[in-house]
N, C-alpha and C positions, 0 to 999 in steps of 0.2 A: 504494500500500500504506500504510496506518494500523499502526503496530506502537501497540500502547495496553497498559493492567492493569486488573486491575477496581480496583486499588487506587490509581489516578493519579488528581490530581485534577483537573491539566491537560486529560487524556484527556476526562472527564468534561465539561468546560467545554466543548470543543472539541464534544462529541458533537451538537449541535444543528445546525454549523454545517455540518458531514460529512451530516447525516442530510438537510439541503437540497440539498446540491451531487449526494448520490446523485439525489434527485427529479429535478433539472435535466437527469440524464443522466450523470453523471458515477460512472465505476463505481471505485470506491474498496473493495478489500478488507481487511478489517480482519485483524489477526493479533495474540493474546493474545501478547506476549512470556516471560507466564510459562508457557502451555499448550504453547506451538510456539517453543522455544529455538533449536532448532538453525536451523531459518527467521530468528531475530532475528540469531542469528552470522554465516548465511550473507551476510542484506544489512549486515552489520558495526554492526547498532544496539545502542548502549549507555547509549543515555538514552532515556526517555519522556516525551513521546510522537515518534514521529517520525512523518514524510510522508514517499513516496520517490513523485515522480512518474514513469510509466512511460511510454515513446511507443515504440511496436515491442518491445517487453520489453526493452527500456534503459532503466537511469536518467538522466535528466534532469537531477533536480533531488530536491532534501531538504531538508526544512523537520526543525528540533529544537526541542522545545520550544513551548509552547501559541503559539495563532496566532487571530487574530479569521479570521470570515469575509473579510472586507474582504480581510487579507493575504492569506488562500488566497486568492481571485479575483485578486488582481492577482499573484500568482507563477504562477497556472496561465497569465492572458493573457501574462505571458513568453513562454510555450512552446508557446500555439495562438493559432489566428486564428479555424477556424472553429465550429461548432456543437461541445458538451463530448462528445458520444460517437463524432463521428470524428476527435476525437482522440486516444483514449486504448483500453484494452483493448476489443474489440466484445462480448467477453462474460464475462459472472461466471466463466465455466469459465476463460477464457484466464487469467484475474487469478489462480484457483486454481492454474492448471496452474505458473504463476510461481514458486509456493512450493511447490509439490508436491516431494519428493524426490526 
């Protein structure tokens, strides 16, 4: 999960490096903190931009705060080994269903 604003400019920075990792297979749902609050209170986010890596709909891991590509890949190899979409939600629905209420 990406909680971002359209008003961040970290977020902003960051959007290139998110828009690769989806390509690669990495299913990353984005959530407006400002559009969808009670989603940003429920994962307890109060700074932007955050990451919450997800494996079986558990957190993992959370990144706060702008991050290079670089970083992301080497915090996601933390937490996998093999190819990026068997490790993480197998479909956009599931990554929805996460924050669904």
């Amino acid at each position: 999960l990406q909680f971002t604003a359209p008003d961040c400019g970290a977020c902003r920075a960051m959007q290139p490096a998110i828009t690769q990792l989806n390509r690669e297979g990495w299913i990353i749902r984005e959530v407006d903190a400002y559009r969808e609050p009670d989603i940003a209170t429920r994962w307890k986010v109060d700074r932007l931009p955050t990451l919450i890596l997800l494996m079986d709909g558990r957190e993992v891991d959370r990144m706060v705060g702008q991050a290079t590509e670089s970083q992301l890949r080497d915090r996601l190899a933390l937490h996998t080994q093999a190819a990026p979409a068997a490790n993480t939600l197998s479909t956009s629905a599931q990554a929805t269903s996460l924050t669904a209420e």
